[in-house]
N, C-alpha and C positions, 0 to 999 in steps of 0.2 A: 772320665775319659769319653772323646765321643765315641759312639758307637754307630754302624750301618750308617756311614753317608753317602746322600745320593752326587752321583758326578753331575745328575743333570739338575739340581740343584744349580743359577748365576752365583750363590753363594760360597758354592763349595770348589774350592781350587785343587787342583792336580800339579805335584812337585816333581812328578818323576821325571817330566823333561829337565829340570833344575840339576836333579842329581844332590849327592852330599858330600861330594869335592869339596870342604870347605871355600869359601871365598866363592864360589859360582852366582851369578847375579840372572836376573829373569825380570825386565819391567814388563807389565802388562796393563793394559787398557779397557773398559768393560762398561757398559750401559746395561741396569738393571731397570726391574722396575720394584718400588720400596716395597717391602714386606709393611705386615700391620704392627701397626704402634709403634710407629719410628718417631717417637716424641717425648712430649708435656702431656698428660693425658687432658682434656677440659683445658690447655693451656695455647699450644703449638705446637706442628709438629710438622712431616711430610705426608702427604697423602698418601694411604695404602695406592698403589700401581704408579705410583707417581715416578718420573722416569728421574735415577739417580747415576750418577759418573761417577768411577773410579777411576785413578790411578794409582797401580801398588807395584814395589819395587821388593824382591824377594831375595833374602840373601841367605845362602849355607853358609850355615855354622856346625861346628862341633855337636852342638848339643841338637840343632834343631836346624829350623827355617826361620829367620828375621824378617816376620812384614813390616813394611812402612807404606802409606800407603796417606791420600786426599779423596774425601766425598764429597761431590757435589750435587746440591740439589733445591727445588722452591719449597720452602716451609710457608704452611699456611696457621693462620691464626686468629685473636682477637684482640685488640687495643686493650689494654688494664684501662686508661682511662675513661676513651670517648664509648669505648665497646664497638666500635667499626672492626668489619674485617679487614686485614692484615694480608701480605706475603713479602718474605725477603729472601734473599737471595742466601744460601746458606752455604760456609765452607768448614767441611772437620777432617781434622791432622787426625794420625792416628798412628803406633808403633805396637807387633805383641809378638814374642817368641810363641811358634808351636815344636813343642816338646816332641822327638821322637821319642819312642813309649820305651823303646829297647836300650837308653842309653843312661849315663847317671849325669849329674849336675857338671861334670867336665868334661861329659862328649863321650865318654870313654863306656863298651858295651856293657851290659849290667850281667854277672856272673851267673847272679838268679834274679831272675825276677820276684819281688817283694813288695807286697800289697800292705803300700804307706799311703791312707788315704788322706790323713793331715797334710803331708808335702804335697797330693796332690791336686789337692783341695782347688786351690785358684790358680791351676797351672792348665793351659789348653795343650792340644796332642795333636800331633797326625795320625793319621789310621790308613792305612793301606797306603801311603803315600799322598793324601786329603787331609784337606784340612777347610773347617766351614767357619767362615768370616764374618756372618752374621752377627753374633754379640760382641763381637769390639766393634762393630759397624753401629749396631743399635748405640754403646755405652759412648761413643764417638761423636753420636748426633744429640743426643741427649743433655751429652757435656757444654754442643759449641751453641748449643740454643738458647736465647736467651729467658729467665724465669718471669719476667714484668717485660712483656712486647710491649711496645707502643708505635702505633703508625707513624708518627715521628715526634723527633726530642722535643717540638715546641709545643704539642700536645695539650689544647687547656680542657682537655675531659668533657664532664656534665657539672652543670651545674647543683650543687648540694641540696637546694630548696626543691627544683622541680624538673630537674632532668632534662633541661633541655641542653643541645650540642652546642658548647661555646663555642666549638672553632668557624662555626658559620652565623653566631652570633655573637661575637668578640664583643659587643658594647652591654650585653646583657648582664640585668640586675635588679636586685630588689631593694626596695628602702628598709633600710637597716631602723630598728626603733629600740631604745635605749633601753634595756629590761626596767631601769631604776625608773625612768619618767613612763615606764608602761603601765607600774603599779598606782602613780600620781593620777594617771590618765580613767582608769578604773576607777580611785577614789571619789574623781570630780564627776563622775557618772552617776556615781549612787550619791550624790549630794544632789547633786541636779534632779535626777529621779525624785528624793524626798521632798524637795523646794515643791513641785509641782504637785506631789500627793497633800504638802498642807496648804496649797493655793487650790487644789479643789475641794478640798475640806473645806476653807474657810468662805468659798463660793456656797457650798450648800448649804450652811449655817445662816449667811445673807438672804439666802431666797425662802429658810424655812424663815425668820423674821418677819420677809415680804409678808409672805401666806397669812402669819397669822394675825 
């Protein structure tokens, strides 16, 4: 359950203008700027201060408060292929019940309170009427972001042999040479080598003859 949240926290919302009228609704509108490690770690991501846009629509229920809610914001990053940097425009859906702490799975007040930390394991709460939107915000951008960025679909990388950027040298290449005629290529070397060590041999044999 959270505990001590701050109101001046952008992330943390205050429901008590909402109320728990079941059915009571509350949109609200918000420019943050991103916390750290809104991403891909080494992959993409949003920059720490980088300014992100909410809109979240809150709804009482029974048991709780229902956000729904859209992030917007520029994720920055790095090509998988070319390794150029990157940014795209980024949008994440998003939906999470927060659990009032006092109530049981059908809204209804809890007789006693009973410390079930299994059920409460992946359930978020409000606390004093707050509730911090943070990790479904994190697990929201995380989701809509892609694993293999590429600056775009047509992308033709680096080249394998020596790294150089194809997309600004599209005709680039190397001559490909046959393994099988490479070993032939090698043989006719040392043939040719040896021709020549028994035509100097057989030159120095002529010139000891001269001599003697």
């Amino acid at each position: 359950m959270n505990t001590h949240l701050d109101h001046r926290n952008p992330l943390v919302f205050d429901t008590h203008e909402l109320g728990r009228r079941p059915g009571a609704l509350q949109r609200l509108s918000r420019e943050i700027a991103a916390p750290k490690d809104f991403g891909l770690d080494g992959v993409i991501g949003v920059p720490e201060g980088a300014p992100m846009e909410l809109d979240l629509r809150l709804e009482s229920v029974m048991e709780g408060v229902l956000v729904t809610g859209t992030a917007r914001a520029s994720a920055e990053g790095e090509c998988v292929r070319c390794l150029e940097s990157l940014e795209l425009e980024l949008e994440a859906d998003f939906q999470e019940m927060f659990s009032y702490p006092d109530a049981d799975d059908r809204g209804r007040p809890k007789a006693e309170p009973v410390a079930d930390a299994e059920d409460d394991e992946d359930r978020l709460f409000i606390e004093d009427g707050l509730f911090d939107l943070e990790p479904v915000l994190r697990d929201a951008v995380v989701l809509a972001l892609p694993l293999q960025p590429v600056c775009r679909e047509d992308c033709l990388g680096l080249c394998s042999e020596c790294g150089v950027g194809l997309n600004d040298n599209p005709d680039h290449h190397h001559d490909a040479v046959d393994i099988r005629w490479a070993a032939l290529q090698g043989l006719a070397g040392t043939i040719q080598d040896g021709e020549k060590d028994n035509m100097s041999g057989a030159e120095s044999g002529v010139d000891e003859k001269q001599e003697k």
